[in-house]
C-alpha positions as CSV (number, residue, x, y, z in Angstrom):
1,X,-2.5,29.4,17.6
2,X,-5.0,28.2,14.6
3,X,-8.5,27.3,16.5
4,X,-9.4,24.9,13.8
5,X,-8.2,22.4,12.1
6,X,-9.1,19.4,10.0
7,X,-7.5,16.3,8.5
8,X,-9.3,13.6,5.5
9,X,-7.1,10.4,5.5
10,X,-8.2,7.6,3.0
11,X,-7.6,3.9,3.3
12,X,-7.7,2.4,-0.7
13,X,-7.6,-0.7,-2.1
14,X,-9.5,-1.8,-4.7
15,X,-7.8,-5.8,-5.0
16,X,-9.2,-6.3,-1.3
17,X,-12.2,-4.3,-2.1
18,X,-11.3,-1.6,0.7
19,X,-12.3,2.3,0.4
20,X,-12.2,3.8,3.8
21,X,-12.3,7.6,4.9
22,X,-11.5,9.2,8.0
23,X,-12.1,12.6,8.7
24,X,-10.7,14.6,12.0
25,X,-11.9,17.9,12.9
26,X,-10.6,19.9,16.0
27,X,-12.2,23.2,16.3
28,X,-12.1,25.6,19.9
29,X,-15.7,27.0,20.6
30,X,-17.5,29.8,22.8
31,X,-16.7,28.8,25.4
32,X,-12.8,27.4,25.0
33,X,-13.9,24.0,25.0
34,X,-11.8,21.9,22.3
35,X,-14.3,20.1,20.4
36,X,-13.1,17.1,18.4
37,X,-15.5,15.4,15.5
38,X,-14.8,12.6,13.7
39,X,-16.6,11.6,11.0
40,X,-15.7,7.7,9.2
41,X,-17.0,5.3,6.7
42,X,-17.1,3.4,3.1
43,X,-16.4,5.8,0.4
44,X,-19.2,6.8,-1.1
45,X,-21.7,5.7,1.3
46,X,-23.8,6.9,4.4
47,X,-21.0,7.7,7.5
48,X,-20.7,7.5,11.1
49,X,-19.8,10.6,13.2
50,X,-19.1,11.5,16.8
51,X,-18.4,14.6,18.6
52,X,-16.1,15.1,21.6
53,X,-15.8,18.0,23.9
54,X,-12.9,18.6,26.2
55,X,-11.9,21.3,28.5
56,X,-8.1,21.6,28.5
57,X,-5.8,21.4,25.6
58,X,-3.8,18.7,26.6
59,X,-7.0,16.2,27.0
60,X,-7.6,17.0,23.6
61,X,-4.0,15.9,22.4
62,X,-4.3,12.8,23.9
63,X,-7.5,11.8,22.5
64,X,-6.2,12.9,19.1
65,X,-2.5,11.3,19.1
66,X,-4.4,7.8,20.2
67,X,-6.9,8.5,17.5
68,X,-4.0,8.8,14.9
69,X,-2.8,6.4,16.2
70,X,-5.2,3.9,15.9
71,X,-5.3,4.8,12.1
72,X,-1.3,4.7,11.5
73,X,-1.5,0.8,13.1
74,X,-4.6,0.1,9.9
75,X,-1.7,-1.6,7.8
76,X,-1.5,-4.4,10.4
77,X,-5.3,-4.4,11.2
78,X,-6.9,-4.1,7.4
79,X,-4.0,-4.8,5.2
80,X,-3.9,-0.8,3.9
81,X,-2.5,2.1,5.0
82,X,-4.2,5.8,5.7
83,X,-3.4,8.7,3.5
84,X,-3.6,12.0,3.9
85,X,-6.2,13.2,1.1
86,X,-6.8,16.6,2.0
87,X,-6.2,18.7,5.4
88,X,-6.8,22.3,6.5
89,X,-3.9,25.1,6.2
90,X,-3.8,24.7,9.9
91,X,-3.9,21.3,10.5
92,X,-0.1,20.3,11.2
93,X,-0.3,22.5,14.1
94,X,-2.9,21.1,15.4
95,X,-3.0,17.6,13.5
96,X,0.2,15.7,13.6
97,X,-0.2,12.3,11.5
């Protein structure tokens, strides 16, 4: 099983003046602690990021589907839908959006 894995999704619309990013990365460290960053903003500007750390596996999957989640439901919220722009070789095993 990969130990790290990263997903860029991108929300885009230039009519309602909306470019989003989102960037996921899940990454196992030292000390097998999954450590989950996530990194958003404007396109083309300054971004936010936070870091998470979590001792088993399965807290980590939970944070991350409700993260994906939240991103899948951005066609109700903000009118656009995320795409995938770019992922790791690893990330669908890790990554499922």
């Amino acid at each position: 099983m990969p130990s790290h894995a990263w997903i860029a999704l991108e929300a885009i619309d230039p009519k309602a003046n909306v470019f989003r990013r989102y960037i996921l990365d899940v990454s196992e460290d030292l000390f097998g602690h999954w450590v989950v960053t996530r990194q958003w903003g404007r396109i083309g500007a300054a971004s936010q990021r936070v870091t998470n750390s979590f001792a088993r596996q399965d807290e980590r999957d939970r944070f991350v589907n409700a993260l994906l989640q939240r991103r899948r439901s951005a066609q109700k919220r903000i009118g656009v839908g995320y795409k995938v722009a770019a992922k790791s070789v690893d990330a669908e095993t890790l990554i499922k959006f």
